[in-house]
TORDREN-33945 format. One record per residue (C-alpha): residue number from 0; x, y, z. Coordinates in pm, 1 decimal. Example, Ala and Ser with C-alpha at 12.3 -4.5 7.8 and 13.67 -1.06 7.14 Angstrom:
// residues 2
+-----+----------+----------+----------+
| num |       px |       py |       pz |
+-----+----------+----------+----------+
|   0 |   1230.0 |   -450.0 |    780.0 |
|   1 |   1367.0 |   -106.0 |    714.0 |
+-----+----------+----------+----------+
// end
This chain:
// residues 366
+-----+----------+----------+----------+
| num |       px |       py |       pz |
+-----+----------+----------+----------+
|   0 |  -1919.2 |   1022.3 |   1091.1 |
|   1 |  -1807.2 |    680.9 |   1080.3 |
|   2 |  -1414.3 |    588.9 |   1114.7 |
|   3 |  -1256.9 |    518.6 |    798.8 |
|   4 |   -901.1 |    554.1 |    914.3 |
|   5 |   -665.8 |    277.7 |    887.0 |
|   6 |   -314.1 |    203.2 |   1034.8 |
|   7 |   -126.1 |      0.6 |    735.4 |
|   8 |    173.8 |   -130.3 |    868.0 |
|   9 |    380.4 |   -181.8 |    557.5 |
|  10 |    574.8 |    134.4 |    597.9 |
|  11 |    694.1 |    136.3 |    992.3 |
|  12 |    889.7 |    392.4 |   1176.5 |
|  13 |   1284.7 |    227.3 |   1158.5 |
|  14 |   1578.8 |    243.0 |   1343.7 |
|  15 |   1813.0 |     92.2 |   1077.2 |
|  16 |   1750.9 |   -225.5 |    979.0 |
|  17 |   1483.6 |   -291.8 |   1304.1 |
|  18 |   1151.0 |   -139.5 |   1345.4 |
|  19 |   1166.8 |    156.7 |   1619.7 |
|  20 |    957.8 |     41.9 |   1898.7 |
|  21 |    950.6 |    323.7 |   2111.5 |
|  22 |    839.5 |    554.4 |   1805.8 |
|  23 |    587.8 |    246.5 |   1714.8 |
|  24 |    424.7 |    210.5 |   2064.8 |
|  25 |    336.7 |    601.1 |   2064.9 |
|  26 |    183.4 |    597.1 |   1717.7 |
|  27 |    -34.4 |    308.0 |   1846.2 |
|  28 |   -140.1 |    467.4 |   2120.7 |
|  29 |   -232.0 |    815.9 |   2012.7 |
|  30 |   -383.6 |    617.2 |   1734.2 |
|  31 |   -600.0 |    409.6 |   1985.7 |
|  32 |   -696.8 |    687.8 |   2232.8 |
|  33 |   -806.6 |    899.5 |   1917.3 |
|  34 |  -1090.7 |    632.8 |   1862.0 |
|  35 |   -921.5 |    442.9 |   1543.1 |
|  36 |   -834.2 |     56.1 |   1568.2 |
|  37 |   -797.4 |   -122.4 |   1262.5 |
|  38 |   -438.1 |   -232.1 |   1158.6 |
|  39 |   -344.5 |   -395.4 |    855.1 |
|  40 |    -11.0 |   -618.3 |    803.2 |
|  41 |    137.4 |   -869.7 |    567.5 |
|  42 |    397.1 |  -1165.6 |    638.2 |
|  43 |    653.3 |  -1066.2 |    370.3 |
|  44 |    626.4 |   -647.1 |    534.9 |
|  45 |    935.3 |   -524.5 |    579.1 |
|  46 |   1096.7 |   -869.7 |    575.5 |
|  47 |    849.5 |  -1024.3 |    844.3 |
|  48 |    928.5 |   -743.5 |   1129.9 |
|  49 |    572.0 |   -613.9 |   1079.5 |
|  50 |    393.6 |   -882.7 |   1200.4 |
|  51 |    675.5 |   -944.4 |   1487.0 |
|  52 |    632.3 |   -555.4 |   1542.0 |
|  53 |    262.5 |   -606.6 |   1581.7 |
|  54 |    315.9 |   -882.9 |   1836.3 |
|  55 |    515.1 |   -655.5 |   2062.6 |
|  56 |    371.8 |   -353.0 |   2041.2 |
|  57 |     20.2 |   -400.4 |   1974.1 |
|  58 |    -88.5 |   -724.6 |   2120.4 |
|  59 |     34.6 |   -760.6 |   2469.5 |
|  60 |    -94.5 |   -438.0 |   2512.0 |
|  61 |   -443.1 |   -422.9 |   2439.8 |
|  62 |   -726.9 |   -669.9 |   2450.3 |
|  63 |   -795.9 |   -872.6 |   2145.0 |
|  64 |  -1146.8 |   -722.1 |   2098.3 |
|  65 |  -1027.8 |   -363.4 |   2106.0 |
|  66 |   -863.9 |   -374.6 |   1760.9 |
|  67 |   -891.5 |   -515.6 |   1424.8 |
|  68 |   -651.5 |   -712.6 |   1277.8 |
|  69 |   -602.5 |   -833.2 |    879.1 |
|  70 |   -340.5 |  -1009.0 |    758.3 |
|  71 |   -278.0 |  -1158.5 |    410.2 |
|  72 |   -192.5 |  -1477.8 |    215.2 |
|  73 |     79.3 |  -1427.3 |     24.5 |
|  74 |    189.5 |  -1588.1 |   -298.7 |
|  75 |    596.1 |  -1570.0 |   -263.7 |
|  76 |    521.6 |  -1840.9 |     20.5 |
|  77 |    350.5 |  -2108.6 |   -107.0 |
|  78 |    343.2 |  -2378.0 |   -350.1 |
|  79 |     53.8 |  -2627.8 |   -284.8 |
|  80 |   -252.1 |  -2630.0 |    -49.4 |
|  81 |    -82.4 |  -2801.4 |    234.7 |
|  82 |    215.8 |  -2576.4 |    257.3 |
|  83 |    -48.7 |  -2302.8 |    384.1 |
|  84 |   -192.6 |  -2415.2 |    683.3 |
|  85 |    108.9 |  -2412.5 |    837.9 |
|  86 |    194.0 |  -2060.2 |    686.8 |
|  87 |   -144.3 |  -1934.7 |    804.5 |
|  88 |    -12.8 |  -2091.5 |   1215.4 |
|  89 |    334.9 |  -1911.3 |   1126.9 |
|  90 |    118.2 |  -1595.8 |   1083.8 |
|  91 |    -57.2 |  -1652.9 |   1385.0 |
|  92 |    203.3 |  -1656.2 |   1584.1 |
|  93 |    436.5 |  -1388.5 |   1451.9 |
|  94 |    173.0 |  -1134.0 |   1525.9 |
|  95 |     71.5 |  -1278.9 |   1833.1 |
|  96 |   -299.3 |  -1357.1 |   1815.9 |
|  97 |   -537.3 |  -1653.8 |   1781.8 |
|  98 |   -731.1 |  -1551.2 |   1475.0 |
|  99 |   -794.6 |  -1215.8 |   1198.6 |
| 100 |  -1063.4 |  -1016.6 |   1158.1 |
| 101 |   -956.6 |  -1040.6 |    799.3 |
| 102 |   -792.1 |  -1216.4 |    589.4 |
| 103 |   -696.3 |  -1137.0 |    229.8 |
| 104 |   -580.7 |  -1322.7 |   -100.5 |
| 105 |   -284.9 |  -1086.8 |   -129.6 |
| 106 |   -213.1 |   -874.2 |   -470.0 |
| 107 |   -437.1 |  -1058.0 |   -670.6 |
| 108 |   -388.2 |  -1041.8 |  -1041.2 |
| 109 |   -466.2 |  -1283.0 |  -1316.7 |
| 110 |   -149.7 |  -1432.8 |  -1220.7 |
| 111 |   -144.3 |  -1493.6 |   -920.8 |
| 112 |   -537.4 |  -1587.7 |   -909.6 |
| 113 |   -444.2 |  -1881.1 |  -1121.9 |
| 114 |   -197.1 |  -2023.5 |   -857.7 |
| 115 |   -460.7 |  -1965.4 |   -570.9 |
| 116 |   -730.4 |  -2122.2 |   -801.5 |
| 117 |   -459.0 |  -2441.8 |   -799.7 |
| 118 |   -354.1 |  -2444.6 |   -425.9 |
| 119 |   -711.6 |  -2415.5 |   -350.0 |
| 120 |   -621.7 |  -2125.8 |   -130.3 |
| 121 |   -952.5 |  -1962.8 |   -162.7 |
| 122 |  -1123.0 |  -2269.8 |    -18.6 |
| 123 |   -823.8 |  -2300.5 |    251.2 |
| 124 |   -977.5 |  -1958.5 |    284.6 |
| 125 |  -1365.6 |  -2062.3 |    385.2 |
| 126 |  -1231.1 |  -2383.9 |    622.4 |
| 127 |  -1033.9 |  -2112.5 |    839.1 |
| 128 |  -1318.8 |  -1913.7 |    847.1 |
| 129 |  -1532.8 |  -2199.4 |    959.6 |
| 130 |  -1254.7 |  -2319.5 |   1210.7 |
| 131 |  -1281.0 |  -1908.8 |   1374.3 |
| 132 |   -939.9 |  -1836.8 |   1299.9 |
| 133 |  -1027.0 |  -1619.2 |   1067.4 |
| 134 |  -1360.4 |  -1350.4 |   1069.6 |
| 135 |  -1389.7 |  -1258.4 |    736.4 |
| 136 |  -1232.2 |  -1371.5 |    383.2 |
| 137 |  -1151.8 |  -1076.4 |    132.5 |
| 138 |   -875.6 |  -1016.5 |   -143.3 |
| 139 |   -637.3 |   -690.8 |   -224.5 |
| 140 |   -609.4 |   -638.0 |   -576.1 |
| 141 |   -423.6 |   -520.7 |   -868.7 |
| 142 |   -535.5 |   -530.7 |  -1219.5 |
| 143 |   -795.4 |   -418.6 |  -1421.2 |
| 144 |  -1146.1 |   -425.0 |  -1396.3 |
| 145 |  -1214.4 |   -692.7 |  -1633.6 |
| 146 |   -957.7 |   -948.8 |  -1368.5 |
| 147 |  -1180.2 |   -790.4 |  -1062.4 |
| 148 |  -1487.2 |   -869.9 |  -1206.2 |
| 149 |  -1455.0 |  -1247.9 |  -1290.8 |
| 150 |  -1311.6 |  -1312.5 |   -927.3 |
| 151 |  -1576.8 |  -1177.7 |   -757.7 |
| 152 |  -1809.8 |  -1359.0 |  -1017.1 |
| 153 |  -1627.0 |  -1638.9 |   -951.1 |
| 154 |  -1596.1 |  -1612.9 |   -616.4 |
| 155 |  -1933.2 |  -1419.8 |   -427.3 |
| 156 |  -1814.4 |  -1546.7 |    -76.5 |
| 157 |  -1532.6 |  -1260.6 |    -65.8 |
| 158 |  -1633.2 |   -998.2 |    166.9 |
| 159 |  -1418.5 |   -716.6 |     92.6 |
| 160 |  -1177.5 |   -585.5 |   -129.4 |
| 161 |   -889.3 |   -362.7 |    -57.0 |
| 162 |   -764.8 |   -163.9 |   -397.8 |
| 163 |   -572.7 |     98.4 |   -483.8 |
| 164 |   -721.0 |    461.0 |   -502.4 |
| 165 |   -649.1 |    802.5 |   -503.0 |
| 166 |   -642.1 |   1114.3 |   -731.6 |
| 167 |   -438.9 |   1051.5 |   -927.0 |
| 168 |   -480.7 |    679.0 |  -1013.4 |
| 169 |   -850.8 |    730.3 |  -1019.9 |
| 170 |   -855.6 |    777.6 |  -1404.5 |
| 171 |   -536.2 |    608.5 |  -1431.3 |
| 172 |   -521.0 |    372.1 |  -1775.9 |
| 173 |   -284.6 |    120.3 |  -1563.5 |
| 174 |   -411.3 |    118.1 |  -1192.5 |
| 175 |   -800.1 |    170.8 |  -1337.3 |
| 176 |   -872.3 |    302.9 |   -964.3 |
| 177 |  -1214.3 |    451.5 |  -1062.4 |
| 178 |  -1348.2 |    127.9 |  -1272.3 |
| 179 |  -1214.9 |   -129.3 |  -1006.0 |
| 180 |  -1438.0 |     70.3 |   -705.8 |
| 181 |  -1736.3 |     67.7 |   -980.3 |
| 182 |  -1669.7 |   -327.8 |  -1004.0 |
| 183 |  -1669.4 |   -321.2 |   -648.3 |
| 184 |  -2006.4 |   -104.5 |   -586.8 |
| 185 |  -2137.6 |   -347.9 |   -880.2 |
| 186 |  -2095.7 |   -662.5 |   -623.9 |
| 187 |  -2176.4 |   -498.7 |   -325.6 |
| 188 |  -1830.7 |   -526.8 |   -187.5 |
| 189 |  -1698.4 |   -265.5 |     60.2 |
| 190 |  -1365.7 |   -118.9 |    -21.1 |
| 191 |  -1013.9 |    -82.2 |    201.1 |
| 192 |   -828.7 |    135.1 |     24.6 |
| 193 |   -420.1 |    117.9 |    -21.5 |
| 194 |   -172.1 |    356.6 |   -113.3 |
| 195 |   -422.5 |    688.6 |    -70.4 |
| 196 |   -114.5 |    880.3 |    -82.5 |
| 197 |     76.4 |    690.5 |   -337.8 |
| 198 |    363.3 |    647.0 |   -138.0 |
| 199 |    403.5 |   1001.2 |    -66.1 |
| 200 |    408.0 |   1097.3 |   -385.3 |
| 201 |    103.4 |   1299.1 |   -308.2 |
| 202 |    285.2 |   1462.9 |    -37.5 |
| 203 |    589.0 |   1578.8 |   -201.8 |
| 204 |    445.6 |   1783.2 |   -490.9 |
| 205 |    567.7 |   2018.4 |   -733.1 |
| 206 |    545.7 |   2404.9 |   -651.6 |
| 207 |    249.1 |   2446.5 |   -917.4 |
| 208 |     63.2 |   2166.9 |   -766.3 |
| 209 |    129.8 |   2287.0 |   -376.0 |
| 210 |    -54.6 |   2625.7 |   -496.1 |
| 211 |   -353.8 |   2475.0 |   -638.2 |
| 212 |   -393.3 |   2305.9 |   -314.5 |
| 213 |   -315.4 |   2635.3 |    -87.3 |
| 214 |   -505.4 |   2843.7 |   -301.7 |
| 215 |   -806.5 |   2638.2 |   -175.4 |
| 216 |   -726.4 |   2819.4 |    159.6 |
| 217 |   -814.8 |   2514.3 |    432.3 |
| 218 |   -441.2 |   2512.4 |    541.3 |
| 219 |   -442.4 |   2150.3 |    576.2 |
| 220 |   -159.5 |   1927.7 |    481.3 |
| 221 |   -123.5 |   1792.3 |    113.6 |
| 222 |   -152.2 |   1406.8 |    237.3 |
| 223 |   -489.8 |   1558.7 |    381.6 |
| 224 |   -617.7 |   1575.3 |     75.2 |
| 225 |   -518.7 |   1268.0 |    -13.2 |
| 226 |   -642.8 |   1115.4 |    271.9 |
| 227 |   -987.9 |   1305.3 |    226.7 |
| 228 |  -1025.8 |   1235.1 |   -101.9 |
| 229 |  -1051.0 |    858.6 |   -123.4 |
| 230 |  -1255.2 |    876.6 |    217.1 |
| 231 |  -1544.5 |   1075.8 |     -8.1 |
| 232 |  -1682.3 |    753.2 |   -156.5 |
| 233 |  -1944.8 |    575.7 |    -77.8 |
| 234 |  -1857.3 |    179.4 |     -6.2 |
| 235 |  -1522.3 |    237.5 |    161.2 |
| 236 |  -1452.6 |    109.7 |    492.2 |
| 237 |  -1098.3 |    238.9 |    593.6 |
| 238 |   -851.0 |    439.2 |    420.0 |
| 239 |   -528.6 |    281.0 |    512.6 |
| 240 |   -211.5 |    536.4 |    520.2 |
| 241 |    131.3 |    391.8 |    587.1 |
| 242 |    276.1 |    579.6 |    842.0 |
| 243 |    641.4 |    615.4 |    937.6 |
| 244 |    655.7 |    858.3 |   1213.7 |
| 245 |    395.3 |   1051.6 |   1502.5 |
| 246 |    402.6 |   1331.0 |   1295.0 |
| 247 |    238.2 |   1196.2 |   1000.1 |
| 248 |     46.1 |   1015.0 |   1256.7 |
| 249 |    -98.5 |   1328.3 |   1420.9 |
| 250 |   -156.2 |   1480.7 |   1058.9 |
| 251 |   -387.6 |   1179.8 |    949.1 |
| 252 |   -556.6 |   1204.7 |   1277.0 |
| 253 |   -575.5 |   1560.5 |   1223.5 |
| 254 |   -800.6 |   1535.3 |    862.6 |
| 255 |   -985.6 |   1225.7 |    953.6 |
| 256 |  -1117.4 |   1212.3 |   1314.1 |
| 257 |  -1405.3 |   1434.2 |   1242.1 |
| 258 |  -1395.4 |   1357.7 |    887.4 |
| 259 |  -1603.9 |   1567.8 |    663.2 |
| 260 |  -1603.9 |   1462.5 |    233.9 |
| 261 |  -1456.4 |   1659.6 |    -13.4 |
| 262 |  -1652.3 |   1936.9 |   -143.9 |
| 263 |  -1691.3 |   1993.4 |   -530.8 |
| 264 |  -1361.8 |   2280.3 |   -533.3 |
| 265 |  -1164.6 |   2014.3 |   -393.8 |
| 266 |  -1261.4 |   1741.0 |   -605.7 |
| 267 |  -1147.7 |   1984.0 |   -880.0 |
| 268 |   -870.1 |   2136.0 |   -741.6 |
| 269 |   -727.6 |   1741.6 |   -702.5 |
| 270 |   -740.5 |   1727.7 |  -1095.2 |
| 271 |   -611.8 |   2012.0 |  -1195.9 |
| 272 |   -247.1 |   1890.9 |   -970.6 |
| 273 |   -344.1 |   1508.3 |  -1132.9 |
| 274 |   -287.1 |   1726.6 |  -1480.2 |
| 275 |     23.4 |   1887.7 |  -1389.0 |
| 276 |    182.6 |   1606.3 |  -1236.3 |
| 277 |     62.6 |   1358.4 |  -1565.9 |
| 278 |    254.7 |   1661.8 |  -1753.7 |
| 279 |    532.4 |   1606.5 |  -1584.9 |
| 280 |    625.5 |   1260.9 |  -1644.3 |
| 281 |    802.2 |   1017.3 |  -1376.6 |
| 282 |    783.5 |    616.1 |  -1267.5 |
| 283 |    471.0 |    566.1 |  -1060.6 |
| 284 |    655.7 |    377.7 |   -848.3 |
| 285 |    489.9 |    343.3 |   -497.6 |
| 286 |    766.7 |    218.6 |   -295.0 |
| 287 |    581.7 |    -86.2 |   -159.5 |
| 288 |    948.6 |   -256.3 |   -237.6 |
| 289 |    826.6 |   -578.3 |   -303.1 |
| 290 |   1079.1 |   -558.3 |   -621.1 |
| 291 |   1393.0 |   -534.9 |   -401.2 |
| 292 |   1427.3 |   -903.9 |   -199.6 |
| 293 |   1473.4 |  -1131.6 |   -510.3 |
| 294 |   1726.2 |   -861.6 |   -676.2 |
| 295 |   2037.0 |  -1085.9 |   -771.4 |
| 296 |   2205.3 |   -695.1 |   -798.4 |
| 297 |   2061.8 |   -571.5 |   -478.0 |
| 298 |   1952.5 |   -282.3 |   -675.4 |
| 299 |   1743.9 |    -23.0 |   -456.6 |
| 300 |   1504.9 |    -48.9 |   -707.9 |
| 301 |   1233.6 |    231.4 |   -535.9 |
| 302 |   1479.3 |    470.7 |   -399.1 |
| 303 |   1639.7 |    462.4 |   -761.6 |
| 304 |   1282.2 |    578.7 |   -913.8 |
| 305 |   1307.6 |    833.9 |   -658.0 |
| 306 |   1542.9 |    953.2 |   -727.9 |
| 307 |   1470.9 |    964.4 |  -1079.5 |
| 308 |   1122.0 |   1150.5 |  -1018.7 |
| 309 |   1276.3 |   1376.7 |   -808.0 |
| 310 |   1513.0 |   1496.4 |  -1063.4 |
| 311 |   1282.6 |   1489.4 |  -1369.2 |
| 312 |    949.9 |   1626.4 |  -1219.5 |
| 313 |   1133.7 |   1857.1 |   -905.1 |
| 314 |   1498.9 |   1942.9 |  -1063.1 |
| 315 |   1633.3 |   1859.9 |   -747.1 |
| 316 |   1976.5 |   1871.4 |   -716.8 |
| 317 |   2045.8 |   1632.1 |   -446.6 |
| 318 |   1891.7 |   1366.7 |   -639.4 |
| 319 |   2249.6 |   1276.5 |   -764.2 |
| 320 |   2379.0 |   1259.6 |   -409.0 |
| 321 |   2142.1 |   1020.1 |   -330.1 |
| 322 |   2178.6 |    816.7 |   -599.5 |
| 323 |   2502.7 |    753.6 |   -539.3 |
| 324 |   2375.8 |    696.5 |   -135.3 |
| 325 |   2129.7 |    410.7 |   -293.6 |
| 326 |   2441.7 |    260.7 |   -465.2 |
| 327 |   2731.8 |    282.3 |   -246.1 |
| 328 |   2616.1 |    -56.6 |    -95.7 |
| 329 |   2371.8 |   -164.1 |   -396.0 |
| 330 |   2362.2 |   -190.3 |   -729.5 |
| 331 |   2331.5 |     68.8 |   -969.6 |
| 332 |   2063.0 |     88.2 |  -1243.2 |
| 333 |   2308.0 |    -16.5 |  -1498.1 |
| 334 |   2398.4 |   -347.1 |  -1308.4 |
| 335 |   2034.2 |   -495.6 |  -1422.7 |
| 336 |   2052.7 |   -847.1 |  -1570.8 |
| 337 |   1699.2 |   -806.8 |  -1701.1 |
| 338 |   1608.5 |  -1164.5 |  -1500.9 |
| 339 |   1227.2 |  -1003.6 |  -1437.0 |
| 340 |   1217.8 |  -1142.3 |  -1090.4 |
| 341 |   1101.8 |   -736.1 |  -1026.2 |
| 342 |    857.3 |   -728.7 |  -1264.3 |
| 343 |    643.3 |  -1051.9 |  -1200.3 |
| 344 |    621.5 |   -901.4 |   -814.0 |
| 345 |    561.6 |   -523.9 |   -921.4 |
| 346 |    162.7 |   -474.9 |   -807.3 |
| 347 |    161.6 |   -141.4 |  -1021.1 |
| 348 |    277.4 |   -368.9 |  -1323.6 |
| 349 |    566.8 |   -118.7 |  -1396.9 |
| 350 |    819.1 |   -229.8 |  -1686.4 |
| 351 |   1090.1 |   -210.1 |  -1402.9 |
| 352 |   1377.5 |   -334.5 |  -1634.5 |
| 353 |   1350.4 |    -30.7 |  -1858.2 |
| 354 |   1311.0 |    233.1 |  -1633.1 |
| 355 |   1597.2 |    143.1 |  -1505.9 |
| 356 |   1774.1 |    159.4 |  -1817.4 |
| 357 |   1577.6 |    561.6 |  -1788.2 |
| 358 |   1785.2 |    602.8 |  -1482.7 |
| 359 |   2106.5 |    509.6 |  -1599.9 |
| 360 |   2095.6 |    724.7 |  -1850.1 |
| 361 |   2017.2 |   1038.3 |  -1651.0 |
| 362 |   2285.9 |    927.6 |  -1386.8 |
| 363 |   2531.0 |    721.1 |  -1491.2 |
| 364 |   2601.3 |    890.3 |  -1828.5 |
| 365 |   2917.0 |   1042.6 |  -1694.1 |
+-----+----------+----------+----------+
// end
């Protein structure tokens, strides 16, 4: 069975503000000797120390051609054409390396295509591609269908697409996982797939949904599913899972190193816990925190959903402990100015500004 695991690098292993390099080094390697090399980064992760992290731990040592490499072109760091060839040598050398294997038009979204259509970036795109500093030209995406469609019409060169996709976004009115992989299967476009576990959220399920899942008797882990379940489709290359630790490490190994698809009882056992978790409620917040750097309140923005989901859709009774953790040092939910810096970022389009008005109401009412 071919490998369809991928190491996304967005959510590190961390030792405070600084990514744990020890922990790092022995993810990559049980990660390497268990046959799996593709690695996927961005310049703005975790404020630039994934790429530097990359540089460190990956590159120096292993050779180049024993791992694959993508990085993206972000929006938040350019303004015209010229200013990104020298972001594109900037990205070069924080990670270490003389060219991608990919390279992707990051979080593209009818926004944000209309400033890369002006900068020219996906052009910039095809001249780095000719030069050999870059392998192949694709785009990660978030919006609907309809957006997907008219930039691959628009643009046939791309070569892949990463999305988002997993159970429960699949049918999802917002994410549109299912009719953005059909788009993709329509232009013959193979698929990376991001947030398979949305965050965690798959992980850290309600006691109704963990039994649906057990009662299916495998006694694999509920990210396995996850994991497994956007592996099942035809068209995808990797699976990327965001790993912050060997043990979830060894657990992703675990379901995908002699991957099998999911069989029909687990494709419906997955939406039966996709109905009880809809029934719930929540913020489908996926913690990719790209809200949080432009916050003129340093609000925790994620950890406040969090907490939030934790107390609406788990009753947990630590969430208020924690919220009051998340805003010792930041602001609190109450604190927002409404400035929408968060939501023009947000690639799960969430109306950030009044959920957060949601969470001070259920913790700051007092």
């Amino acid at each position: 069975m071919e490998d369809k695991f991928g190491f996304g690098c967005m959510r590190l292993p961390m030792k405070g503000e600084q990514v744990d390099y020890e922990e790092f080094n022995k993810m990559i390697d049980l990660y390497m000797a268990s046959g799996f090399n593709y690695f996927d980064t961005a310049h703005g992760y975790l404020g630039g120390k994934s790429e530097t992290a990359i540089r460190d731990c990956l590159v120096p040592r292993y050779p180049r051609d024993a791992y694959i490499l993508t990085n993206k072109l972000t929006g938040n760091f350019f303004n015209s054409k010229e200013e990104i060839y020298p972001l594109f040598e900037e990205q070069l050398k924080k990670t270490g390396v003389d060219y991608f294997d990919y390279y992707l038009m990051h979080a593209q979204d009818r926004e944000h295509y209309a400033q890369f259509k002006k900068c020219e970036a996906y052009e910039v795109a095809q001249e780095l591609k000719a030069s050999g500093k870059v392998k192949h030209v694709g785009i990660s995406f978030h919006d609907t269908a309809e957006v997907l469609d008219m930039i691959l019409t628009e643009h046939p060169e791309i070569e892949i697409v990463q999305l988002q996709f997993n159970y429960v976004d699949y049918n999802s009115a917002s994410v549109q996982g299912k009719r953005n992989y059909e788009v993709c299967r329509k232009h013959h476009k193979p698929v990376l797939i991001m947030e398979p576990i949305k965050g965690g959220g798959l992980v850290n399920l309600p006691d109704e949904a963990k039994k649906v899942l057990d009662d299916l008797g495998t006694q694999k882990s509920y990210a396995s599913y996850a994991m497994r379940f956007a592996a099942s489709f035809d068209g995808v290359y990797k699976v990327l899972s965001g790993m912050s630790n060997l043990e979830q490490m060894e657990d992703n190994i675990d379901s995908m190193k002699d991957f099998k698809p999911f069989t029909q009882e687990e494709f419906e056992a997955v939406q039966k816990v996709t109905e009880i978790l809809d029934s719930l409620g929540g913020i489908p917040c996926t913690a990719c925190r790209y809200c949080t750097d432009g916050c003129p309140k340093k609000i925790s923005i994620p950890d406040l959903f969090n907490c939030y989901n934790a107390k609406k859709q788990f009753n947990d009774w630590n969430s208020d402990y924690y919220y009051g953790v998340y805003t010792k040092e930041n602001g609190k939910a109450s604190e927002c100015i409404g400035c929408g810096q968060c939501e023009r970022v947000c690639p799960q389009h969430l109306r950030i500004i009044d959920h957060l008005k949601e969470v001070a109401e259920i913790f700051e009412k007092k």
